[in-house]
C-alpha positions in Angstrom: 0.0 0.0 0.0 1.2 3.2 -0.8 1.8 6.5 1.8 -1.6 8.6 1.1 -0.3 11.3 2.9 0.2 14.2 1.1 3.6 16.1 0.3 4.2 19.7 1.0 7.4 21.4 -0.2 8.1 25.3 1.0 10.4 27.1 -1.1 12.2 30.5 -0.5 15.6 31.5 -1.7 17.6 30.6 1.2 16.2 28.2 2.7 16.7 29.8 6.1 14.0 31.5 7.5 10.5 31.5 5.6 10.3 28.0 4.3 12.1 26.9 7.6 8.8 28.2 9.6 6.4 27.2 7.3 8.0 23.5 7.7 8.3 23.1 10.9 4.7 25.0 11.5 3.4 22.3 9.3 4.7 19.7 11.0 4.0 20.7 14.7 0.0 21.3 13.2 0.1 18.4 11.2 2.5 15.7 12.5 2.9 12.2 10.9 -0.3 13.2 8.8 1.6 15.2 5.7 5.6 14.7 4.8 7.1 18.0 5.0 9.8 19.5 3.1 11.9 22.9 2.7 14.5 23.9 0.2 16.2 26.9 -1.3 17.6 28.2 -4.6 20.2 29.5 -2.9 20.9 28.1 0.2 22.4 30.0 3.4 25.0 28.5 5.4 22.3 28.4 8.2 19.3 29.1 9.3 18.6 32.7 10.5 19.5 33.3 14.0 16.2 35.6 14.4 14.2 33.2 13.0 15.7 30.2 14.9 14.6 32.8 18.2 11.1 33.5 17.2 10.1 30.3 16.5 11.6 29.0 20.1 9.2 31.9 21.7 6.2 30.0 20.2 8.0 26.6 21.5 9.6 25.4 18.1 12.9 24.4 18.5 14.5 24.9 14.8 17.5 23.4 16.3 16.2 20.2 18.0 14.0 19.2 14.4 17.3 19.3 12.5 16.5 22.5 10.8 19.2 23.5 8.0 18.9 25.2 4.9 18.9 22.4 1.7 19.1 22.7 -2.3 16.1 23.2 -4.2 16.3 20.1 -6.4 13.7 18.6 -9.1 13.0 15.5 -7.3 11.9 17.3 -4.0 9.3 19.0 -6.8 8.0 15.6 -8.4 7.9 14.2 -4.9 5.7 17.2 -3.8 1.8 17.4 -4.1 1.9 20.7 -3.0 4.8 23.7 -3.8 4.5 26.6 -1.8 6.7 29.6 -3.2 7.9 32.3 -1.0 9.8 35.0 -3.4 11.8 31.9 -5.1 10.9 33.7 -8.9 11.7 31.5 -11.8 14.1 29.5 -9.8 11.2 27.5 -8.9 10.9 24.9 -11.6 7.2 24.0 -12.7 5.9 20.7 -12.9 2.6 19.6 -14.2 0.0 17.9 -12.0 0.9 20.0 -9.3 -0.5 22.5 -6.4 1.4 25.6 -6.6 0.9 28.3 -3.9 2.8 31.5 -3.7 3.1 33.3 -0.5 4.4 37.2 -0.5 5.9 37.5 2.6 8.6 39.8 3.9 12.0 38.4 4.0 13.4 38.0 7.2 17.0 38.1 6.4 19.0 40.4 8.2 15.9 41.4 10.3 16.1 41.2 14.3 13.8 38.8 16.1 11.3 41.9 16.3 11.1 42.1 12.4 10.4 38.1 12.2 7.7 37.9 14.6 4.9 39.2 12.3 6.1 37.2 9.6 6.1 34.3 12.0 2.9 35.0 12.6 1.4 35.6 9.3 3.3 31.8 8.2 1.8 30.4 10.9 -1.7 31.7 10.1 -0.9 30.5 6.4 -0.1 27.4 6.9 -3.0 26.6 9.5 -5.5 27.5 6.2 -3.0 25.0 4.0 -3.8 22.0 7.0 -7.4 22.6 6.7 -7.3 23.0 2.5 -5.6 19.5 2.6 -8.5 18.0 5.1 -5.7 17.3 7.9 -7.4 19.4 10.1 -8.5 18.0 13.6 -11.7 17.3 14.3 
């Protein structure tokens, strides 16, 4: 039997703060019920120091899920049911069959923690809509 669960992939261009929120959001909302995934087109070194700080004052330890910024590669894409863009451009390559979302959102690079906290905020409030468009919702 094969996994039913369905495949989200977040996107942004360095895989270090925006897509890393949106994953790990997904995953504390979601849990074993969707396979999560984050890549970059550029990848940082890291993930964002600010962004590794807001999400611990919302008890999300970037850290402790392994959190690192990855390559954007075409098999994460065919792998995914759902692509969710966030300022990626044409680096994002297209795939047909797909769910594509694009997110504008603020960039939190080089922002302090008070910068990131809206944006946080506004992922997290995204990707609670994705969980219930995907019927993973609780209830």
């Amino acid at each position: 039997m094969s996994d039913a669960r369905p495949e989200v992939l977040f996107v942004c261009v360095h895989n270090a703060g925006r897509s890393q929120m949106a994953a790990a959001f997904l995953q504390d909302v979601a849990g074993d019920r969707v396979v999560v995934r984050s890549a970059g087109s550029a990848p940082a070194d890291d993930v964002n120091p600010a962004v590794v700080e807001a999400m611990a004052e919302v008890g999300i330890d970037l850290r402790a899920l392994g959190a690192r910024p990855k390559r954007l590669d075409d098999a994460a894409v065919r792998a995914s049911d759902v692509v969710v863009t966030m300022g990626c451009g044409d680096a994002c390559p297209v795939f047909p069959g797909k769910r594509y979302e694009d997110w504008v959102l603020a960039d939190p690079a080089g922002q302090g923690v008070e910068a990131v906290r809206p944006i946080r905020d506004e992922i997290e409030r995204r990707v609670r809509g994705l969980v219930g468009s995907l019927g993973l919702a609780d209830g």
